[in-house]
N, C-alpha and C positions, 0 to 999 in steps of 0.2 A: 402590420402582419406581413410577412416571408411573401414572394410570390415567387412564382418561377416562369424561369427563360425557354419559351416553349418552342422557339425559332431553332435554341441551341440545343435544346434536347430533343425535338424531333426531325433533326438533320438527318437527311434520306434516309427516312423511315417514313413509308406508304400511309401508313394510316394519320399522317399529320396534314393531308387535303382533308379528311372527314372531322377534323376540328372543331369547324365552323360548325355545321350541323348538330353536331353533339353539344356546342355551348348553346347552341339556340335551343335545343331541347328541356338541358335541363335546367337553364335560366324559366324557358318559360313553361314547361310542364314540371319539372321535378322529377322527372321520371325519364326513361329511355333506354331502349334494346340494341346493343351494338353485336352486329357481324362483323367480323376481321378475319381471315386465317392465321396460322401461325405465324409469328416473325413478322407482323406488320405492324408490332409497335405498341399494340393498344394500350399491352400491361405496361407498358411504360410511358404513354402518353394521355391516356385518358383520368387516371389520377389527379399531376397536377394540373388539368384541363376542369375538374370538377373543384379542386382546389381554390383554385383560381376566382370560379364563380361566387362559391359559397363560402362565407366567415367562420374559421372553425376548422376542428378536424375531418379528414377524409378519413374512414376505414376503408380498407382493401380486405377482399379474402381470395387466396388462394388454394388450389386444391392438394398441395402438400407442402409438408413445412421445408424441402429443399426448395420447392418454390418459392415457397414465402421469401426465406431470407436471399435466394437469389436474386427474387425481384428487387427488393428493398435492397441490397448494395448495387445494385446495376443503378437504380435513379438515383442514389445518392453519390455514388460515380460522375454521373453525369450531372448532377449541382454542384458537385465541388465542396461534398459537405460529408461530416462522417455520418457513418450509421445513427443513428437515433438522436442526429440533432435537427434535421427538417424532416427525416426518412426513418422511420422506424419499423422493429416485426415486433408482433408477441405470436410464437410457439409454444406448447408446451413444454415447461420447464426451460425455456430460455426466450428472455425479452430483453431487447436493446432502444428505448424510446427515451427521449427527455422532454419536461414536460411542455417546450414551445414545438417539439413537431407539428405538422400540420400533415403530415399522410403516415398511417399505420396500418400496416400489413398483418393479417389474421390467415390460418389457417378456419375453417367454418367450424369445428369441434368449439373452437374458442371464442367466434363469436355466437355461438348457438347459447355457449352458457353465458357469456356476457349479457345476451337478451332475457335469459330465463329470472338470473339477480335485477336489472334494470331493462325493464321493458321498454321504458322510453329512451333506450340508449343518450342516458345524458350525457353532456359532453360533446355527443358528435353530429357531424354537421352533415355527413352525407354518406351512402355507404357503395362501394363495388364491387358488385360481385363478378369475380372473371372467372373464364372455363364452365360455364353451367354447362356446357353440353356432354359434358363427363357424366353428368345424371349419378353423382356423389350423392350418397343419401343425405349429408349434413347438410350441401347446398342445396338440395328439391326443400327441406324443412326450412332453411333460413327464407328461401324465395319467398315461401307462403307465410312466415312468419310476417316479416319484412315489408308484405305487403297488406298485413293488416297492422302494422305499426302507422303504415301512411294515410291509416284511417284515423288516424287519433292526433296523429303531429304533422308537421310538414319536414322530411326525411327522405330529400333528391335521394333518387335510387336509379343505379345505373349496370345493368346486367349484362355482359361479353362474353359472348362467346365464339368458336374457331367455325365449328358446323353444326346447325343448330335449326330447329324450326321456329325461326324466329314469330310467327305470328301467333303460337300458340303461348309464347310466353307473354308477348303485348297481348294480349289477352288476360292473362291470370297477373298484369303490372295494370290493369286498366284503373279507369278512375271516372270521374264523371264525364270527363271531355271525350272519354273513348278510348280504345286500346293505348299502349304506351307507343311516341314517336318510335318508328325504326332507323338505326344510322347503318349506312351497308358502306366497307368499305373492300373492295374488290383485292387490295394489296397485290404485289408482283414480284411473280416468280421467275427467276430464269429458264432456259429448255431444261426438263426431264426426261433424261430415256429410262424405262422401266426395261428390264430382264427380268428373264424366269430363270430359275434353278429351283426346283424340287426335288426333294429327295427321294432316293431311289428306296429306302424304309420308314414303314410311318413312321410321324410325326409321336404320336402318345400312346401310350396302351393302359393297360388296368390303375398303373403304378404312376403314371403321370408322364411327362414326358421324356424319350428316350432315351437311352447315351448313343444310340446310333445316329440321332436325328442330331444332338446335340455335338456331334461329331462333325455333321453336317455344316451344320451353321460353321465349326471352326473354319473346316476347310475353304469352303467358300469364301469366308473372308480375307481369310489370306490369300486366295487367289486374284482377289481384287481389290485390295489395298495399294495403294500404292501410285492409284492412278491420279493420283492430285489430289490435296488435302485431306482432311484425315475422314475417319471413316467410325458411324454411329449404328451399332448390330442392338438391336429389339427383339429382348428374347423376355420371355412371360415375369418370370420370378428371379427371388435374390440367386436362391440355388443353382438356376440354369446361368445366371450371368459366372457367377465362379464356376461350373463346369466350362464352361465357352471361354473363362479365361486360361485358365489350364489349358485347354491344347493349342489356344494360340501363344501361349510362351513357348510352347514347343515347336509349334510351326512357323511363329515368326519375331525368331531370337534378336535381342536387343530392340525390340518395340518399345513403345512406350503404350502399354493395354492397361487403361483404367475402366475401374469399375464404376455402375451409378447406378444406385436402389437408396429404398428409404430407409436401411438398418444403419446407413454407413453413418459416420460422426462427420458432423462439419468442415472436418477439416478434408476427407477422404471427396465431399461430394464437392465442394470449391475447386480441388485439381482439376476434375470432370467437366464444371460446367467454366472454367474460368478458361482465361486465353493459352495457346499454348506457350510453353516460354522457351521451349528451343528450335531449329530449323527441321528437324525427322517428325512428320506427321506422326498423331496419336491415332487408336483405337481405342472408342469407347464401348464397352460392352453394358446397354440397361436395359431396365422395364419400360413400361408405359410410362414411368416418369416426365422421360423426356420427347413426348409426344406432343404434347400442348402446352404442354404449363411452365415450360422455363428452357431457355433458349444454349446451344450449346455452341459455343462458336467456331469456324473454322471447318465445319461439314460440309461434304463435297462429294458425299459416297454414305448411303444406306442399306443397311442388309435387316431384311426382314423377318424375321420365325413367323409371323401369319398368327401367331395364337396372343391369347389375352387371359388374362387370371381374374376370374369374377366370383365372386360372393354366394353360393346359392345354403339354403337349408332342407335339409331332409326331416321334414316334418313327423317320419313315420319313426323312423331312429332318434330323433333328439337330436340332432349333430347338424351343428352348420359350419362351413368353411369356404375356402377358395377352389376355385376347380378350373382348367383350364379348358379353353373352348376356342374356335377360331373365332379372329379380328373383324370387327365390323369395316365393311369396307371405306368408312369416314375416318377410320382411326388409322389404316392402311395407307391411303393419302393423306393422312397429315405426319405419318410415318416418313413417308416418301419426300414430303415438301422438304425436308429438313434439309436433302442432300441439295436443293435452288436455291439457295437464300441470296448465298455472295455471286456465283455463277452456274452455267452449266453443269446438270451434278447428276448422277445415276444412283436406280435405287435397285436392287434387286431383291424379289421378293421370293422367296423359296417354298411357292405352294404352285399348284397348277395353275392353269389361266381357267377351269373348270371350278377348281373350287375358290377362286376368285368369284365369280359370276354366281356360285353360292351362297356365298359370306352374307352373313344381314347386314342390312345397307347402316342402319345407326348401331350404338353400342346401349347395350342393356340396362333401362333404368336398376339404377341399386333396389330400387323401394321397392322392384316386383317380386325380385329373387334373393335379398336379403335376410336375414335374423330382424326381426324389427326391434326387440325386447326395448331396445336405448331408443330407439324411436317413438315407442311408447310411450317411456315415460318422459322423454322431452315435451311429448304431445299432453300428456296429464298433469304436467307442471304447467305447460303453457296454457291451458285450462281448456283445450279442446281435444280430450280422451278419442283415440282412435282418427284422429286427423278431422273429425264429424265439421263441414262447411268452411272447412279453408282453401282460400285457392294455390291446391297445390296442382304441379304441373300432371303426375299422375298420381290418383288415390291409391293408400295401401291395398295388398288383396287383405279380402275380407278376413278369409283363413289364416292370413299369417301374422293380423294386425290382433285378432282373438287370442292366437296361440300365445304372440306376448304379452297379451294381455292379462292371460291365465300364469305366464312364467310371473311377470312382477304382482300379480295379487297372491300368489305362494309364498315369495318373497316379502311378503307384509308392504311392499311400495304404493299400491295403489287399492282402493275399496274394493268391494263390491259393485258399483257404478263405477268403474275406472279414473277415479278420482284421487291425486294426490295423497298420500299418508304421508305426516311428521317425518317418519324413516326414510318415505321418498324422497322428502324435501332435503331432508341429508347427504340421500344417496347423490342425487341430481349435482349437488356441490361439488362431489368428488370427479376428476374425467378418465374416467373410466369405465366400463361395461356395469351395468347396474348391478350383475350380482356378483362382479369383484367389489364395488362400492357397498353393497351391503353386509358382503364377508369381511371387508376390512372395517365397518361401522359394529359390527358386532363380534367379531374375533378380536377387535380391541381389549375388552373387557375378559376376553378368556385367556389368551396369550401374551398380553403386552402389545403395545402398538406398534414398534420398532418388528416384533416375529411376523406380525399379522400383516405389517406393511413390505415385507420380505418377500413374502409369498405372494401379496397381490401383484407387486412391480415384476416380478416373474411371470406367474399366467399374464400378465396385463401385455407385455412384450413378446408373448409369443417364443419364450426361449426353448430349446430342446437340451436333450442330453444324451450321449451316445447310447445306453441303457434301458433309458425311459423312466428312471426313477428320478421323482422329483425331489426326494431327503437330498438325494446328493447333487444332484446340480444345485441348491441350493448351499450345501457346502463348500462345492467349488468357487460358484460366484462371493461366496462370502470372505475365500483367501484370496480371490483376486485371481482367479485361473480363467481364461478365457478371455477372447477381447470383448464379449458382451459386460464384463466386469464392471467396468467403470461407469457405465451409460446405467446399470440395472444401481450400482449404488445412488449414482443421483436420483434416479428417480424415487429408491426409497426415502433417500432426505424428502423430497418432496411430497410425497404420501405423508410421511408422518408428519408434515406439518399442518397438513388437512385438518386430522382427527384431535383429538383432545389426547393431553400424553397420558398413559395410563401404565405403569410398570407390571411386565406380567412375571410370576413365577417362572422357571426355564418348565419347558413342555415339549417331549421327544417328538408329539404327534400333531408340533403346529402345523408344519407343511399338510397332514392329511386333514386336519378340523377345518384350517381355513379353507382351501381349496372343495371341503364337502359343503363348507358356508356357501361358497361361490356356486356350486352346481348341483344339490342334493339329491337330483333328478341321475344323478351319476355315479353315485353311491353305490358300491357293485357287491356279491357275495359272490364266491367260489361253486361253480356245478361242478359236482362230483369231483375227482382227482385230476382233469387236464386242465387247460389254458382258460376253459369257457369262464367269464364272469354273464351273471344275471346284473342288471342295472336297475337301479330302482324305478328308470322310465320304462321297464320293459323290455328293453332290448339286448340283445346277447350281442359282447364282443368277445374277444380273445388277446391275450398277452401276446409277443412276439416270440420264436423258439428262445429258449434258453434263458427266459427274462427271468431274473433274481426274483421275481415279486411271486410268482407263484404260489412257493411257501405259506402266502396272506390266507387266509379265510376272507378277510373284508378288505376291501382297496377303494379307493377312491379316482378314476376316471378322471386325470385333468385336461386330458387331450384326448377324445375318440373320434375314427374319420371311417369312414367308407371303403370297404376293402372287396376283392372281386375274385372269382376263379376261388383256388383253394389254402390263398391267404387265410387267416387268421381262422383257422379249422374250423373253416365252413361255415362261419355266424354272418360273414357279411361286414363286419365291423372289426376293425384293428383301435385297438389301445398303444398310443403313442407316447403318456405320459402317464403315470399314477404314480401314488404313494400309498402304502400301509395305512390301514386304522384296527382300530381297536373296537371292538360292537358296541361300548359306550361310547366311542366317537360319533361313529357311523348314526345311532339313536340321537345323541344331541344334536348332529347337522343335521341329518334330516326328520326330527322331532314335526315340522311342518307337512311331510308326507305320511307322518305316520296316522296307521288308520286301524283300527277294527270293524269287520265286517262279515258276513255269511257273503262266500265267492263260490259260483257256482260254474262245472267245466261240464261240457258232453265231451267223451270220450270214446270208446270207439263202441259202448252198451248201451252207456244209459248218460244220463244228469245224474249226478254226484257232489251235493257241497257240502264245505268246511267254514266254519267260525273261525277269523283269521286275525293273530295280528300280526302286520306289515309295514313297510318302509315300502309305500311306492307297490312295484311290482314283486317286491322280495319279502317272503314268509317268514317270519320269526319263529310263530307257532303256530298249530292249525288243531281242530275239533271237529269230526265228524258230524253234521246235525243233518236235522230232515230238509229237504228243499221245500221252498217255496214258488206258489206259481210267478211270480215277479222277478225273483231269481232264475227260476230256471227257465223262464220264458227268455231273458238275456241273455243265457248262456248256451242257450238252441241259436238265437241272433247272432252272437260274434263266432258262433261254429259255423253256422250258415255262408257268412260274410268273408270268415276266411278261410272256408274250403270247399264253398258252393254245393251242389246237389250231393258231392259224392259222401257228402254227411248219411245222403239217405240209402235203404238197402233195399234192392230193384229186385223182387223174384220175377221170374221166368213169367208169368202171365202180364203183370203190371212192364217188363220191359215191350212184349209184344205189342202190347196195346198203345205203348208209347210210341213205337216205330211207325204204327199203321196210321196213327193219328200225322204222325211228321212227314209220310206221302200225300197225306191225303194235302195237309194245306202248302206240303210242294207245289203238287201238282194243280189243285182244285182253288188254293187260297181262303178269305173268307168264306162261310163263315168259321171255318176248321180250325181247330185254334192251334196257336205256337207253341211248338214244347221243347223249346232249344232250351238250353239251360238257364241263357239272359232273360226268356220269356218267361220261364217258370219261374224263377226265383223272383221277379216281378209282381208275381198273383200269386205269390205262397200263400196270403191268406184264405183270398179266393178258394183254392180246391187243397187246402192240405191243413187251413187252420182250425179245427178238431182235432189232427194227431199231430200237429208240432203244440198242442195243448198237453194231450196226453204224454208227451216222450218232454215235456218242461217238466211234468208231476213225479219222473225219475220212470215211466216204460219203456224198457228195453227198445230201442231201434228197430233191431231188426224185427220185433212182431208187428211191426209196424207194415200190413200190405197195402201197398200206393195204387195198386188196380182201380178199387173204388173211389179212391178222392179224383185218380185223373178223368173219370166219368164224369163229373162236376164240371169240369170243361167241354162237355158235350154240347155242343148247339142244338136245337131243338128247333122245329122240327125235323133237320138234318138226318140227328142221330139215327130215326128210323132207319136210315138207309148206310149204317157202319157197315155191317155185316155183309151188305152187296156189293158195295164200291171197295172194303179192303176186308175181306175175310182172313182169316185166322187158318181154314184150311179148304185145300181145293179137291170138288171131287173127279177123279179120273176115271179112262172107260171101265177097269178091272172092278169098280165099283168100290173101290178105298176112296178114304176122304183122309188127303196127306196135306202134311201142317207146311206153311208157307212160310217161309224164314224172311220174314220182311229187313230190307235193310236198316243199317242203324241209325236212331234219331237225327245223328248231326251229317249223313250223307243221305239225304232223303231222296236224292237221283237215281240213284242208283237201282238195280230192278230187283224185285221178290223174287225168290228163290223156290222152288220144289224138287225135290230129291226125293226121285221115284225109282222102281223098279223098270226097267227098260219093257218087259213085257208088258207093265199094265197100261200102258199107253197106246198098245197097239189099235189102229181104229180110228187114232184122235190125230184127225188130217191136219188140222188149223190152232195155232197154238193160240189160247185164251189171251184175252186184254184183262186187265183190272184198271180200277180208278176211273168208269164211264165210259173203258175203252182204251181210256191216253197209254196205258204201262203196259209190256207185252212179259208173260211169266215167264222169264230162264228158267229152262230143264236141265237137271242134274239128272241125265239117265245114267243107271247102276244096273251091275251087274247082277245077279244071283248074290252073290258075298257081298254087296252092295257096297262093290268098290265102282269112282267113276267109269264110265265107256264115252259118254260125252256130255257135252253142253254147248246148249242149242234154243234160241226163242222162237225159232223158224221149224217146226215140228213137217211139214208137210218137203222142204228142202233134206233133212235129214233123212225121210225114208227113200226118197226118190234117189239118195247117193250114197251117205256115210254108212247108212244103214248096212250096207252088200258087203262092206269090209268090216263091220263089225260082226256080222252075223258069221263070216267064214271063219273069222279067230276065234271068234268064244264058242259055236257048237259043238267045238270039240271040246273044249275044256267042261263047257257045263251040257253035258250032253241029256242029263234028264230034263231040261228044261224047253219050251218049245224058241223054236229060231227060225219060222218060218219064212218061204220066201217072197210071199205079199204079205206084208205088213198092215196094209189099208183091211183085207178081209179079216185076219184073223182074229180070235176069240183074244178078247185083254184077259189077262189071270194075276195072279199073284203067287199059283201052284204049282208045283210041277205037273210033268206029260202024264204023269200015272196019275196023280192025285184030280187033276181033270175031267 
């Protein structure tokens, strides 16, 4: 069997001193956690260093397929051997391996399903996992997989990472002897100087990021290009790197500015990461691609964007995608390390040195803020449903490990107990999103394999179309318009060789059946005459101005994202991609949301329900029938839930009482109880479950008076003393008893109010306390016409001063009234001099 020259391959390269260490490891545990930084070798030394040990193949995975096959021609480079005769990849849709290799490079997609077919990965002699600290969701699965494989076999396992918490993963790789060896290799860098350059306008707004930012980034690089070797700009996404190449062909003419994302073809991303081959330094413009995972040679010069593209789901809308956020500060320094490899190198990062010091220190596991759906059902093929007792590095959340759960049991993939179905076991086969794998598993049979496999390798790739209709980007790709062309036909060859071939009729409405197979939850119907669609998950998008698809009654939603301000009129949600259906479309896709039911709404009267049938959130037909308490008690709940108190209608007695009670536990505290709206809706049933009984049975709201339920929250024996501590009205000397305008529940500080007639006070030296004393009443004194004259808590201050200039301006005006000139003697009234 093959060995390799490890003297020869890892000539100056750092991490071939941590050699030793790592064969002792996994000679003698089979196991072990390496720390390296970038560029110190590992992914190219620690392979044939496990090789070497163990009889058999080595797997590698890397965390994208430019990495993969970068890796794998860099070592086989450096054997002196081609591609796939010691050194191999298998990528999706393209594998270069013969069968005496002894190292094969995997992207984790591909070894995830290679485990789920053969669990005991026969065949192979040992596996690597590099880059864990990406917190890839394939690689957090394979770890935990992986590491109950090595309960059952003996399966050296050897895990790499750049910045990483190393002891928490030799923890979740442990074994009986104890956590797994750690190998640390320190690797060396030349000096870095770090610059700032921030841009003078933000970075992102509603829309995503800039053109002014992205403007940004041009400029700067061409101001600093040039300074010795070439020069590596990290900007988030494929889009920003082609806006950032654009204005440096304009700012810096006859360059050589290549591109590097994961869209590009083989051939586009070997320029990028391969040597240069003439004397005029390059510009590379990428993603995070080229931050850990595959090495670009010849950098000497880093220009930063600060930001990262990560994964999240809006669980309330049904929509998950990329979103951009700023860079952990681990991902920022191994940004930067790039420009030390060969020498001295500068990175310039173009955020403040403030929001430096903000930044999260690691980068975001996948598994917190991803779609899990494929994670599901990886997990329910693997036969442990919801991740339940594997050691993964971090567990799914609960809420969104459910949510997929309920997506693939709609889907028919998994039970009731989240346990594999026949169709999942299908689905699982195909690599793809599980409910593109199910839409092409079951649009086979409707459309022909070849139509149905059309459509999935399109949504599957993420394609766009300037319009947003997918009939026709589908047409275009079919003539071959586009450079996505080529890349989207092989994959269809691929697809259809999955499935079973199955000839379908021609069908004008494949693109909208299949695509409604793939997301039925998306299925949309037209409100009224503008842009809005309802979604059968509920949720309101909007088409873009001027989209063709209007027209539709029914669409189908193949792309909806998150929209802000007063995009997409005002739902919140933009429609990126759909196509046309037909309402016998729309029913057979989504046949599994359809429901009949009595759905019952409070509306601005009463509870109101209808016998419905529906698609999801979307009416078909509906029935007026009588409500039920089960029903309408529901539909008093999600009134409740999403538009809190103001469901309910406060008259003037029940709001007072509310106020008085909201000083009282201002001021006093227990036992008075809380009546903010968080507290009340808290103890709804407490003081109000009799009338949200009654107004479930279909009674109008508003006869609903809330006075007597909020008395149910009266403390006792407290209560006796309401009326003294916050009365309702105060009496003054003219012998009125005037109402106190207590402030409102959610400003409870604030002080009661009385609005009096200015004479009836006369007499009252010392202005009253309420609340045991603590609150002092503001005076609203008024005129005769009972417009303000003043306001005043200090009653015995205003006669002694304000009083003399109020009394000489208004006796003339109100001359029947009395205006005397001691205040303290004279008679309070409410009358006039005559009436007196």
């Amino acid at each position: 069997m093959p060995s390799f020259d490890l003297a020869a391959i890892g000539q100056a390269l750092p991490f071939a001193e941590a050699l030793d260490d790592l064969g002792i490891a996994v000679t003698g545990r089979g196991v072990a956690v390496v720390q390296a930084p970038p560029g110190s070798g590992k992914t190219t030394l620690a392979p044939p260093l496990v090789a070497d040990r163990v009889p058999g193949r080595v797997v590698v995975t890397g965390p994208r397929r430019v990495a993969v096959r970068a890796a794998a021609h860099r070592l086989a480079h450096l054997t002196g051997t081609a591609v796939g005769e010691l050194v191999g990849y298998t990528v999706r849709g393209d594998r270069r391996l013969r069968a005496g290799a002894r190292i094969e490079f995997f992207t984790p997609g591909v070894l995830v399903r290679r485990l789920l077919s053969d669990p005991e990965l026969s065949g192979t002699a040992a596996v690597v996992l590099d880059e864990i600290h990406e917190r890839a969701l394939d690689t957090d699965l394979l770890l935990g997989m992986l590491a109950e494989v090595r309960q059952l076999r003996d399966l050296p396992l050897v895990a790499m990472s750049a910045t990483l918490d190393a002891p928490t993963v030799a923890d979740a790789l442990a074994d009986g002897a104890g956590p797994a060896p750690l190998v640390d290799s320190p690797g060396a860098l030349h000096p870095l100087e770090v610059r700032w350059a921030p841009s003078p306008t933000p970075r992102t707004d509603a829309r995503g990021v800039t053109r002014d930012f992205l403007h940004h980034v041009a400029t700067t690089t061409a101001h600093h290009h040039g300074e010795g070797g070439d020069t590596l700009v990290f900007v988030p996404g494929a889009r920003e790197v082609e806006r950032v190449i654009e204005g440096l062909n304009r700012l810096v003419p006859g360059a050589e500015v290549l591109p590097l994302h994961g869209r590009l073809g083989p051939r586009e991303q070997d320029r990028a990461t391969g040597v240069r081959r003439g004397d005029s330094s390059r510009i590379i413009v990428s993603t995070d691609l080229a931050e850990s995972s595959l090495t670009v040679p010849g950098v000497r010069l880093v220009v930063d964007a600060g930001l990262s593209r990560e994964p999240r789901r809006d669980a309330a809308r049904d929509m998950s995608g990329l979103v951009t956020v700023q860079a952990s500060r681990a991902s920022m320094i191994q940004r930067a390390g790039r420009a030390a490899r060969l020498g001295p190198g500068t990175a310039v990062r173009l955020i403040e040195e403030s929001a430096w010091v903000r930044a999260p220190e690691h980068v975001t596991p996948q598994i917190t803020t991803a779609d899990l759906t494929e994670a599901a059902l990886v997990l329910a093929a693997w036969g442990s449903p919801r991740g339940d007792g594997m050691p993964l590095l971090t567990p799914p959340p609960v809420a969104a490990i459910t949510a997929a759960e309920e997506t693939l049991h709609g889907l028919g993939l998994v039970d009731d107990e989240g346990r594999i179905t026949d169709l999942g076991q299908a689905a699982v086969r195909v690599p793809a999103d599980p409910r593109l794998a199910r839409a092409l598993l079951a649009g086979t049979h409707l459309v022909g394999t070849r139509a149905a496999a059309e459509v999935v390798a399109a949504l599957a790739d993420d394609l766009r179309s300037e319009d947003g209709d997918l009939t026709r980007l589908l047409a275009g790709l079919r003539a071959g318009r586009g450079r996505e062309a080529p890349r989207w036909r092989r994959e269809v060859d691929r697809l259809t060789r999955l499935v079973p071939a199955v000839d379908g009729e021609p069908h004008s409405g494949a693109a909208g059946l299949i695509a409604a197979l793939a997301h039925p939850s998306r299925i949309a119907r037209r409100v009224g005459d503008g842009p809005t669609y309802l979604l059968a998950s509920g949720t309101r998008a909007a088409l873009p101005a001027g989209n063709s698809l209007r027209h539709h009654e029914w669409i189908v939603a193949a792309d909806v994202a998150r929209a802000e301000g007063r995009v997409a009129a005002g739902t919140g949600a933009v429609i990126r991609l759909a196509t046309g259906l037909t309402r016998q479309e729309a029913e057979t896709a989504g046949a599994g949301l359809r429901v009949r039911q009595v759905r019952a709404d409070l509306g601005d009267q009463r509870v109101t329900a209808r016998e419905v049938d529906a698609i999801g959130a979307i009416e078909l037909s509906s029935t007026p029938v009588r409500v039920d308490a089960r029903t309408g008690a529901a539909a008093v709940a999600r009134a409740l839930t999403g538009r809190g108190l103001d469901v309910l209608v406060w008259s003037p007695a029940a709001d007072t009482l509310r106020r008085r009670l909201a000083a009282l536990h201002h001021h006093l505290g227990d036992p008075w109880p809380d009546v903010s709206d968080e507290a009340l809706g808290r103890r709804l049933a407490e003081w109000l479950g009799p009338e949200l009984q009654r107004i479930a049975m279909g009674t109008p709201v508003a006869t609903i008076d809330l006075t007597d339920p909020l008395r149910r929250l009266l403390p006792w024996p407290e209560a006796t003393r309401l009326d003294e501590l916050a009365p309702d009205r105060l009496a003054v000397p003219s012998g009125s008893r005037v109402s106190i305008t207590w402030p409102e529940h959610d400003e409870p500080s604030a002080a009661p109010v009385v609005a009096v007639k200015l004479q009836e006070c006369f007499g009252l030296a010392e202005s009253p306390r309420l609340v045991d004393g603590r609150v002092p009443v503001l005076f609203h004194l008024l005129s005769p016409a009972r417009r303000p004259l003043a306001v005043t808590d200090d009653l015995a201050s205003f006669w002694s001063g304000p009083y003399t200039q109020v009394r000489g301006e208004m006796r003339g005006r109100y001359p029947k009234h009395p205006w005397p000139q001691d205040p303290w003697s004279a008679p309070a009234t409410s009358r006039t001099k005559r009436r007196m």
